[in-house]
SEDREN-31323 format. One line per 8 residues: number of its first residue (from 0); for each residue x, y, z of N, C-alpha, C. Coordinates in steps of 0.05 Angstrom, whole numbers, always signed. Example, Ala and Ser with C-alpha at 12.3 -4.5 7.8 and 13.67 -1.06 7.14 Angstrom:
! residues 2
0	+264 -114 +156 +246 -90 +156 +264 -66 +156; +257 -45 +142 +273 -21 +143 +258 +1 +157 $
//
This chain:
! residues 331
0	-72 +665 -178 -74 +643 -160 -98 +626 -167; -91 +606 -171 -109 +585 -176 -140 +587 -149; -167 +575 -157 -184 +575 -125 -199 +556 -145; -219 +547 -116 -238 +530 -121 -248 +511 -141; -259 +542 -146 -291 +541 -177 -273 +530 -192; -242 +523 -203 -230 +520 -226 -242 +482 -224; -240 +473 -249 -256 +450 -253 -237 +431 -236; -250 +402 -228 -236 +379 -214 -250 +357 -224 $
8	-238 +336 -224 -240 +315 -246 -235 +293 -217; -250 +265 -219 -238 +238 -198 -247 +219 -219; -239 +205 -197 -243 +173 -217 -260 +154 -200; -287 +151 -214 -299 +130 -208 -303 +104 -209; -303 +89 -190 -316 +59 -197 -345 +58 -198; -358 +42 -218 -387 +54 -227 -400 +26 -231; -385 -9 -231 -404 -14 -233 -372 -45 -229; -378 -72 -226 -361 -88 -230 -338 -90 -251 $
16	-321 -85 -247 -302 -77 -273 -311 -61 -293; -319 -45 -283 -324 -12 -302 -316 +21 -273; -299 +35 -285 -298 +56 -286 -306 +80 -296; -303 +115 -291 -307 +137 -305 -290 +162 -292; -285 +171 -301 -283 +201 -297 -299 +216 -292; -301 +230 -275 -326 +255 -262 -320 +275 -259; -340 +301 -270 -330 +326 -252 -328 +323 -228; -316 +342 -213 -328 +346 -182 -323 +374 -185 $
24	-341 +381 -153 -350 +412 -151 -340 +411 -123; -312 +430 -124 -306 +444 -101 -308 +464 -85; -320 +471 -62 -321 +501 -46 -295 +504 -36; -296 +533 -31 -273 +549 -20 -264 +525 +2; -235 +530 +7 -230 +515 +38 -233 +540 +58; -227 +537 +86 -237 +544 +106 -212 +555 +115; -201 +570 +135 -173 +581 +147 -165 +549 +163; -177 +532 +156 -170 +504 +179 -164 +485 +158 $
32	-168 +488 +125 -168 +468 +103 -148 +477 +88; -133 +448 +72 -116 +464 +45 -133 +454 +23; -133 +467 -3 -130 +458 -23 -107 +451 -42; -112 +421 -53 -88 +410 -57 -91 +403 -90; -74 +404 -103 -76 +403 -132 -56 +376 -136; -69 +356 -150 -58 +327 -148 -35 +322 -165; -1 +319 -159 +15 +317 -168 +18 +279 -183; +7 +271 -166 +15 +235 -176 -5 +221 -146 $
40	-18 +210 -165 -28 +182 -149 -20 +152 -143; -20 +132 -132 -14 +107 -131 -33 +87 -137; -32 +75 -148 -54 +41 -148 -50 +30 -128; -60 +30 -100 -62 -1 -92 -68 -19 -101; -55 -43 -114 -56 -57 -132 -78 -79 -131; -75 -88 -103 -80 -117 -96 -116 -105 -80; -114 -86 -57 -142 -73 -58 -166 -64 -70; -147 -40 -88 -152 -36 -106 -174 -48 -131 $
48	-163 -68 -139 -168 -91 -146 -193 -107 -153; -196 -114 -117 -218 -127 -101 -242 -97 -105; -238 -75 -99 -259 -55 -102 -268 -54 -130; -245 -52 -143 -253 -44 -178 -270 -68 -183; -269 -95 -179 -280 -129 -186 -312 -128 -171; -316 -94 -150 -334 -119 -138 -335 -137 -113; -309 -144 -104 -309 -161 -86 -303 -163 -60; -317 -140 -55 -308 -128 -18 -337 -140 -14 $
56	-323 -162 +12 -351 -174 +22 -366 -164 +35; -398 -162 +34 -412 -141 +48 -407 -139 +75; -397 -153 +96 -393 -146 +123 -368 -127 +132; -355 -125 +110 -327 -110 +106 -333 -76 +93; -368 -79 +86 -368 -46 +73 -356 -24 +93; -368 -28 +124 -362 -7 +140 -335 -7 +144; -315 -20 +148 -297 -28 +155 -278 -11 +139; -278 -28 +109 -261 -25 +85 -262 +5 +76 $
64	-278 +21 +88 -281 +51 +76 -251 +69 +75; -248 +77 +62 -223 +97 +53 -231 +128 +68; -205 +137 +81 -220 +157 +101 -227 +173 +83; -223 +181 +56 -239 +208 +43 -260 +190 +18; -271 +167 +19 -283 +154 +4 -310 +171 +6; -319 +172 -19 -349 +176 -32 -362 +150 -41; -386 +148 -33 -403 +134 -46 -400 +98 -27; -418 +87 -35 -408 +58 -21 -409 +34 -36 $
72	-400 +14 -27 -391 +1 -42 -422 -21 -37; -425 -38 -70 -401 -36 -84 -392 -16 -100; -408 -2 -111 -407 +23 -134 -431 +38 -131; -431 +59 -134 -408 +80 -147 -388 +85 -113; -369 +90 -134 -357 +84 -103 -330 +105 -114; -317 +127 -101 -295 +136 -103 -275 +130 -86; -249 +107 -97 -238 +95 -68 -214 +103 -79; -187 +104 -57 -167 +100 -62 -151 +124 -36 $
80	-131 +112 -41 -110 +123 -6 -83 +132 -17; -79 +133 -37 -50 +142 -44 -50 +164 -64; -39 +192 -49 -49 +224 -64 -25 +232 -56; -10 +245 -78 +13 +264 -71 +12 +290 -93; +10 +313 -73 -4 +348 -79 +16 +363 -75; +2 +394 -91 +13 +414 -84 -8 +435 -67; -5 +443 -47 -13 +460 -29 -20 +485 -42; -34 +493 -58 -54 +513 -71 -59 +532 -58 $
88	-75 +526 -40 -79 +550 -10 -90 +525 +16; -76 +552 +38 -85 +539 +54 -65 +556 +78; -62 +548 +105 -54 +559 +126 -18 +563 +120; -11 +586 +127 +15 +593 +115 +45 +578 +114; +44 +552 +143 +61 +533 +137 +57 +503 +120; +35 +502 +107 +36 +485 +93 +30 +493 +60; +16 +525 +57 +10 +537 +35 +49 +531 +3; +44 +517 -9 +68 +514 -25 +78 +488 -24 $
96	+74 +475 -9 +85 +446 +4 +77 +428 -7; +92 +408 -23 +78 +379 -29 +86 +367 -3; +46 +350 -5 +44 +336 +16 +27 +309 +7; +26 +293 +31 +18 +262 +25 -8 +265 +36; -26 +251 +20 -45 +257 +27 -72 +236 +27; -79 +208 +43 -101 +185 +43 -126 +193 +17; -118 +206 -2 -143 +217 -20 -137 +193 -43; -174 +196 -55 -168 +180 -74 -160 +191 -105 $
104	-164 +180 -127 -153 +190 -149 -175 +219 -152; -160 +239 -156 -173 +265 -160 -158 +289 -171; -161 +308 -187 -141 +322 -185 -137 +349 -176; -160 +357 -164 -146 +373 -146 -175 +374 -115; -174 +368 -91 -196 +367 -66 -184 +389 -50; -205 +388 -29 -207 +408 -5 -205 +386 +17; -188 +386 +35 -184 +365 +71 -176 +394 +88; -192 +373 +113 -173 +388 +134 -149 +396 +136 $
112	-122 +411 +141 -106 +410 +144 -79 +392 +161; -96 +386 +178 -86 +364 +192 -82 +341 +178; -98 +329 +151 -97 +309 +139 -79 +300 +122; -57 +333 +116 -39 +326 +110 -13 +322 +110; +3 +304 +102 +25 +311 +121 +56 +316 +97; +68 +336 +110 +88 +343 +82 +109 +329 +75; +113 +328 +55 +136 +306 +49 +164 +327 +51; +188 +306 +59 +208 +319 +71 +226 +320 +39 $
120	+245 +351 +48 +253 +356 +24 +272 +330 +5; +285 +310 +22 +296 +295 +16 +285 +280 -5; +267 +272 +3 +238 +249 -12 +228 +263 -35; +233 +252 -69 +212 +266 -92 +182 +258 -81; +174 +277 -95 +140 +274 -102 +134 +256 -107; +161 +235 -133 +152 +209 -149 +151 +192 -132; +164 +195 -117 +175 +165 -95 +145 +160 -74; +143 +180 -66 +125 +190 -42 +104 +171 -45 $
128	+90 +169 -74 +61 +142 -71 +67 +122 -55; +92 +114 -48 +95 +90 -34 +95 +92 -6; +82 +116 +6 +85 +121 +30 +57 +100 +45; +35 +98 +31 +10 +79 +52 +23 +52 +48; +33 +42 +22 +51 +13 +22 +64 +6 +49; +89 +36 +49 +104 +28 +61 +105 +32 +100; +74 +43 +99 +59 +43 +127 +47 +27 +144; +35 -2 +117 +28 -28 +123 +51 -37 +128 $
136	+75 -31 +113 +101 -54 +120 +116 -44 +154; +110 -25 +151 +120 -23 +183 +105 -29 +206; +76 -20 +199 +61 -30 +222 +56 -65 +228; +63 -79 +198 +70 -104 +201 +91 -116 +221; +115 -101 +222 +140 -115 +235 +134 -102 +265; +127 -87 +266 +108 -83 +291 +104 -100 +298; +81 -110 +291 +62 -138 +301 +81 -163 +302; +88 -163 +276 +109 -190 +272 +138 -197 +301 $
144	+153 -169 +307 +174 -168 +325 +194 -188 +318; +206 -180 +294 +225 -197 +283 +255 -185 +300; +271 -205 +300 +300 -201 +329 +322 -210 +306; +346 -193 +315 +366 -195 +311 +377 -227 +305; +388 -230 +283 +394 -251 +275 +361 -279 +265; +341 -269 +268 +327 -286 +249 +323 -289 +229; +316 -315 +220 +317 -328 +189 +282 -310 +180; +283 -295 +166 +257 -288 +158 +251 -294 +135 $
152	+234 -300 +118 +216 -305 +98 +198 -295 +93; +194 -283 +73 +173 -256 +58 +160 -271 +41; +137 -281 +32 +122 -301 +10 +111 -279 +1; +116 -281 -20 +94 -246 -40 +122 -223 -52; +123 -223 -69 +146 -203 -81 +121 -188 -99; +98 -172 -76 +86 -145 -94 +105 -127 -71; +91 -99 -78 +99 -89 -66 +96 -85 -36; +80 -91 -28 +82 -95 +0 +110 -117 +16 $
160	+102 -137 -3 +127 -160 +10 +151 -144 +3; +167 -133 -21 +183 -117 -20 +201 -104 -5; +175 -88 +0 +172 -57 +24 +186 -76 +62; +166 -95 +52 +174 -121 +90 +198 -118 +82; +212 -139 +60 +238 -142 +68 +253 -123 +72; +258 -106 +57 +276 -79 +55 +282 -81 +75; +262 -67 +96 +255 -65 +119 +275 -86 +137; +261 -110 +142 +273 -130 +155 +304 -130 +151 $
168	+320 -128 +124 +344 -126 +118 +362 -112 +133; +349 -84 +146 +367 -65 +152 +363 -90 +181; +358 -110 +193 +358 -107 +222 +384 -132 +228; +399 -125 +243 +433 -133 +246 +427 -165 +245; +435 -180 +225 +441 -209 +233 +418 -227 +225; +393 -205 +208 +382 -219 +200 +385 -233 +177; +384 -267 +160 +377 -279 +144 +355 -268 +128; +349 -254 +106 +324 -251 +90 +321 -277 +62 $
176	+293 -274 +59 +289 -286 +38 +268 -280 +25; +261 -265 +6 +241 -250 -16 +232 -279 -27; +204 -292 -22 +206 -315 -38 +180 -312 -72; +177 -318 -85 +153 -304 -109 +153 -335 -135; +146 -330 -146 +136 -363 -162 +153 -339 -195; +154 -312 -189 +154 -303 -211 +192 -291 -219; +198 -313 -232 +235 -310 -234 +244 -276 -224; +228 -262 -244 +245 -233 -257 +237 -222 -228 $
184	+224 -212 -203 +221 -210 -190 +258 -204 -173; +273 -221 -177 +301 -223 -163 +314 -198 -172; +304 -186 -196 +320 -163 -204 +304 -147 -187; +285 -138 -166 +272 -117 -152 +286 -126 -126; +296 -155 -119 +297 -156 -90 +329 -155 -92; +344 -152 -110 +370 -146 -121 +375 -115 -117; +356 -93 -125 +367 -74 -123 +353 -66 -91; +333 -78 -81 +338 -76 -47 +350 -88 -25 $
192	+371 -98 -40 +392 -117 -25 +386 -139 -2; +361 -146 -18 +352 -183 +1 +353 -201 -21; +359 -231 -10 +351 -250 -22 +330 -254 -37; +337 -268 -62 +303 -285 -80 +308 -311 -65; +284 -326 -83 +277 -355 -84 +257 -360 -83; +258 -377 -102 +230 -385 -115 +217 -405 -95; +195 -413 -91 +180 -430 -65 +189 -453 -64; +201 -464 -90 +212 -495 -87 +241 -491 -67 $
200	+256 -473 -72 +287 -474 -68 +285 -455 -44; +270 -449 -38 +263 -427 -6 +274 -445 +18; +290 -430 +32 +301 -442 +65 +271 -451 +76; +277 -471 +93 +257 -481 +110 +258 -473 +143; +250 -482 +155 +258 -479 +184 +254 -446 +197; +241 -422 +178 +242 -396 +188 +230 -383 +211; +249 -375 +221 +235 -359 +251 +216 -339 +241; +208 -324 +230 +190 -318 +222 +176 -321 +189 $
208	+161 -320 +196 +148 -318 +167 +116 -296 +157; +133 -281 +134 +108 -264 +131 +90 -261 +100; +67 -267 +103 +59 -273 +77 +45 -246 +66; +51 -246 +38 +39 -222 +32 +21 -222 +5; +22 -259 -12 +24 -258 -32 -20 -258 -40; -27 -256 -19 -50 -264 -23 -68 -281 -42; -51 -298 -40 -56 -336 -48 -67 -357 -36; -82 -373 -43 -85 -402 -31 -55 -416 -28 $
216	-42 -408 -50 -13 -436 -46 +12 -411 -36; +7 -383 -36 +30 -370 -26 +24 -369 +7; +0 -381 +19 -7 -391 +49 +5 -413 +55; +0 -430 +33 +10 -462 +43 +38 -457 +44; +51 -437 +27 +84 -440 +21 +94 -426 +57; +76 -405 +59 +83 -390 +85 +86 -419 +113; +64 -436 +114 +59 -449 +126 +77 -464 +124; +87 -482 +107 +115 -503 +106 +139 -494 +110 $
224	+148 -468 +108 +168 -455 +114 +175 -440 +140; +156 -445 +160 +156 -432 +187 +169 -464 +213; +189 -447 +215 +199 -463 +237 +183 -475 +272; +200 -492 +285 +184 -494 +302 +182 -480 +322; +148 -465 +328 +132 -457 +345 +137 -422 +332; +140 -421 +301 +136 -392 +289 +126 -384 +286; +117 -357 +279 +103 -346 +274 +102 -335 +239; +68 -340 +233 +67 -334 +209 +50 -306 +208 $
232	+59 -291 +192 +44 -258 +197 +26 -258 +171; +1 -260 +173 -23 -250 +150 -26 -227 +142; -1 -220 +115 -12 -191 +104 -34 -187 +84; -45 -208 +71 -61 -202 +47 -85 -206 +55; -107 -190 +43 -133 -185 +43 -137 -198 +21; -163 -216 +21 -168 -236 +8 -205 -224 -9; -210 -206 +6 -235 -202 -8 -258 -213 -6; -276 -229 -18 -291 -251 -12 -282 -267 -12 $
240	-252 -279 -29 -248 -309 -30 -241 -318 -7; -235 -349 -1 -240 -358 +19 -219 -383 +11; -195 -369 +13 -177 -388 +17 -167 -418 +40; -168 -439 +29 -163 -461 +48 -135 -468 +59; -135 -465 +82 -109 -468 +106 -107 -486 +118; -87 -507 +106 -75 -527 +106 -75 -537 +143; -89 -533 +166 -82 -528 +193 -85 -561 +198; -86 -587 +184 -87 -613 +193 -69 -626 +182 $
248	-43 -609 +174 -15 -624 +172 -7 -615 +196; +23 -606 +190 +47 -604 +215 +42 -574 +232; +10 -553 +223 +6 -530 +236 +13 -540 +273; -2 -558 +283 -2 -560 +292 +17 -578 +318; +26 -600 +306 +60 -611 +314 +83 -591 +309; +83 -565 +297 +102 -547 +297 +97 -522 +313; +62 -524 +327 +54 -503 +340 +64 -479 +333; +45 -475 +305 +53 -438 +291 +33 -429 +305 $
256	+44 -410 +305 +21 -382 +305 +15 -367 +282; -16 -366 +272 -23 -349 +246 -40 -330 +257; -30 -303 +250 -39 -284 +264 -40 -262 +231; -66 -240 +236 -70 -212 +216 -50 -192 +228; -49 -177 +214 -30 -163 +220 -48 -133 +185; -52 -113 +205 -72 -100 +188 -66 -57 +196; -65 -44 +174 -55 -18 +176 -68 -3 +202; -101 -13 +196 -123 +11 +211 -121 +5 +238 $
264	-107 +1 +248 -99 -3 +279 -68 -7 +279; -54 +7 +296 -26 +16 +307 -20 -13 +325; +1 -31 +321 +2 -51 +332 +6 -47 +358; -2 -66 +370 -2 -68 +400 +17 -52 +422; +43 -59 +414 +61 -57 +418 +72 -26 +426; +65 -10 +406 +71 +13 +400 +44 +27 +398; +28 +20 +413 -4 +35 +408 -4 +52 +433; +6 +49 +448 +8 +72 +475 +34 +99 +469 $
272	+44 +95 +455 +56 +123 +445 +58 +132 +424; +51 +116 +404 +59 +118 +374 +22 +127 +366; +17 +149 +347 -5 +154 +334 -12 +153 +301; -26 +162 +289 -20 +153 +252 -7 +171 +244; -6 +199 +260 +8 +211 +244 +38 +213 +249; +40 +207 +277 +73 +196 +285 +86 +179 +258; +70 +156 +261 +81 +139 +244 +70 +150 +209; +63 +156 +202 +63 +167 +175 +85 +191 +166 $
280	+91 +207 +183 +114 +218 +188 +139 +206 +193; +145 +187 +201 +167 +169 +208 +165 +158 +175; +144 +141 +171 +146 +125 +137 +153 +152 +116; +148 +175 +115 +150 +196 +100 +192 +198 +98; +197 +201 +116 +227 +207 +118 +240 +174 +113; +225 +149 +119 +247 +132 +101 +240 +129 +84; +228 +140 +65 +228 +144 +36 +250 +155 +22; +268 +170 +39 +298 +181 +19 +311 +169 +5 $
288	+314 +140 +11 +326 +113 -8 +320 +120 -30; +332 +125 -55 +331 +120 -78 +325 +85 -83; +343 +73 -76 +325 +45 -81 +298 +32 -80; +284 +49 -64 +258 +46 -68 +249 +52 -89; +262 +63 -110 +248 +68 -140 +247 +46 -160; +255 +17 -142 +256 +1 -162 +226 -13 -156; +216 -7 -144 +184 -15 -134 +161 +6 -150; +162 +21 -181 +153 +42 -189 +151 +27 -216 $
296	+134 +8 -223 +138 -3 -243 +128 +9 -274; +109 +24 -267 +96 +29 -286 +85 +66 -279; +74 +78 -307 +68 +98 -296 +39 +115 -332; +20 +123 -314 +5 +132 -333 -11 +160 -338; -28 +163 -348 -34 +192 -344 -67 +196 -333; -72 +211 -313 -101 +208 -311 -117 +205 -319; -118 +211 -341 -147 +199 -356 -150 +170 -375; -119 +160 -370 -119 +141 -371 -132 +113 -359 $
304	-143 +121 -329 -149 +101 -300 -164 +84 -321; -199 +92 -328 -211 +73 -330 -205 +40 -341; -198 +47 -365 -177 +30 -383 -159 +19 -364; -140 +32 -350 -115 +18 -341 -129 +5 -318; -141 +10 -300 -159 -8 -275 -168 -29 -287; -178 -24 -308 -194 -57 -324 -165 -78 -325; -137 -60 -339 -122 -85 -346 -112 -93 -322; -104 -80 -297 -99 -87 -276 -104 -99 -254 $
312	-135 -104 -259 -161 -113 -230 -151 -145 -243; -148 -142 -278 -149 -177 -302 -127 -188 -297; -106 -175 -306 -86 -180 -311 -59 -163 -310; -50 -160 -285 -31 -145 -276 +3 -145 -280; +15 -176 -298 +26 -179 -297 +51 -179 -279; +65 -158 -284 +92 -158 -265 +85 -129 -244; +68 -115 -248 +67 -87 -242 +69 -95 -203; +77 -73 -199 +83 -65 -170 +74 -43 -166 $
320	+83 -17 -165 +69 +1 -161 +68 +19 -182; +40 +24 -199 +36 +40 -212 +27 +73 -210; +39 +83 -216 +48 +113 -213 +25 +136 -234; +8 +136 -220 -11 +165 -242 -6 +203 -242; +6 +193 -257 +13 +230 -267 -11 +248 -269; -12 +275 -265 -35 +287 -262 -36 +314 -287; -43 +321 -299 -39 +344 -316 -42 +370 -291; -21 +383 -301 -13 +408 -289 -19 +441 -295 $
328	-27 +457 -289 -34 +475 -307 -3 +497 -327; -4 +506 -350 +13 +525 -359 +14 +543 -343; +53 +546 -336 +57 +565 -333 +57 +596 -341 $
//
């Protein structure tokens, strides 16, 4: 049986667009902790990003912290929320179990037990990184309260906007529209059965509208496309920049509403019975879709991060969600 003392490796951010690899030193867990041996990680792409660059604005340090984050920002800083494990040891119903787990890139930690929560037999391991994505996309439509038969509009085809529509699609009578500046994009909103369209040829007039693209002009596109007295839902984190919002054209003769819409708080709505781990448990089981695997664009090997965070913070091209494999030990 594998324990502790056996070596553990994470991945650092160490300085503005620089990375490393680190030992780490683990103690025993406790009869109340598992240890978890790291099957696949996720990139938050677009967060991510903003940490690896540097550019979490200092009033946002306390805020922006990752619940198992080391170090502060800006660097050295160990960040990241998307961990899927194998249960090593630990209390006898979760001892064996891959589970989901808010950790950052590592390959094998010690959490409370409570922290983690098991993925259902239905759901692979591979799929599973998309479980914190697809926790913002629900706690979004939360906030948002999109109704039967509305015209909705998604501005952003990463994975988050994706993850919205899917979502929105299943709801009876709704109009969707995946909108992105980037053509090939229609083959991802193709195999999750919503509409493309590009921002020029996008429906106008939308009862809702939700932006995800975290842009200056994928704001303005959100903004011209919201019908009158709609609502536009703010999914992207902007970082330091300081995007300009068009609010002295028609914001105001169309009386929108621009409202955040953000994970670390349970929307309003559903905040008197619903808890994180209710709903992380709920996002865990609709992960059984196989179609969600078309949101898995890429995939690398851990000791690959440093390198691959540099081309991704630069230049990310088409990627959506990148997928980190973990080395496993011989059987």
């Amino acid at each position: 049986m594998s324990n502790a003392s056996d070596d553990a490796r994470s991945f650092w951010v160490v300085g503005p667009g620089s990375g490393e690899i680190r030992a780490e030193t683990l103690r025993e867990p406790t009869d109340q902790e598992v240890l978890v041996r790291t099957l696949y990680s996720g990139i938050s792409r677009g967060t991510e990003a903003l940490v690896f660059n540097g550019a979490v604005p200092a009033s946002e340090f306390g805020r922006m912290r990752a619940p198992f984050q080391t170090g502060d920002f800006p660097a050295p800083v160990k960040y990241g929320y998307i961990n899927v494990g194998h249960v090593e040891q630990g209390p006898p119903g979760l001892r064996g179990r891959v589970v989901f787990c808010l950790y950052p890139h590592q390959t094998r930690y010690v959490v409370p037990a409570e922290a983690v929560y098991p993925v259902p037999a239905d759901v692979p391991a591979q799929r599973a990184v998309l479980a914190a994505n697809l926790e913002s996309a629900v706690n979004s439509l939360w906030d948002a309260v999109p109704k039967i038969g509305d015209r909705v509009a998604i501005v952003g085809a990463g994975t988050l906007g994706c993850l919205v529509s899917w979502l929105v699609a299943k709801i009876p009578g709704c109009s969707v529209e995946l909108i992105d500046i980037d053509p090939d994009k229609a083959s991802v909103a193709a195999a999750l059965g919503v509409g493309f369209r590009s921002p020029q040829h996008a429906t106008a007039e939308a009862d809702l509208v939700i932006h995800t693209s975290a842009t200056e002009e994928g704001l303005s596109t959100a903004l011209r496309l919201a019908g009158f007295e709609a609502k536009v839902i703010e999914l992207s984190w902007y970082g330091n920049c300081r995007p300009a919002v068009a609010l002295g054209e028609a914001f105001h003769s169309r009386r929108l509403s621009l409202r955040a819409s953000q994970v670390s708080a349970i929307a309003p709505a559903q905040r008197g019975r619903w808890t994180p781990r209710r709903r992380m448990e709920f996002v865990l089981r609709l992960l059984s879709d196989s179609a969600l695997d078309a949101l898995i664009t890429g995939e690398s090997n851990f000791d690959e991060l440093p390198k691959l965070m540099q081309t991704l913070a630069i230049a990310p091209g088409r990627t959506l969600c990148h997928r980190i494999v973990y080395p496993q030990p011989v059987a």
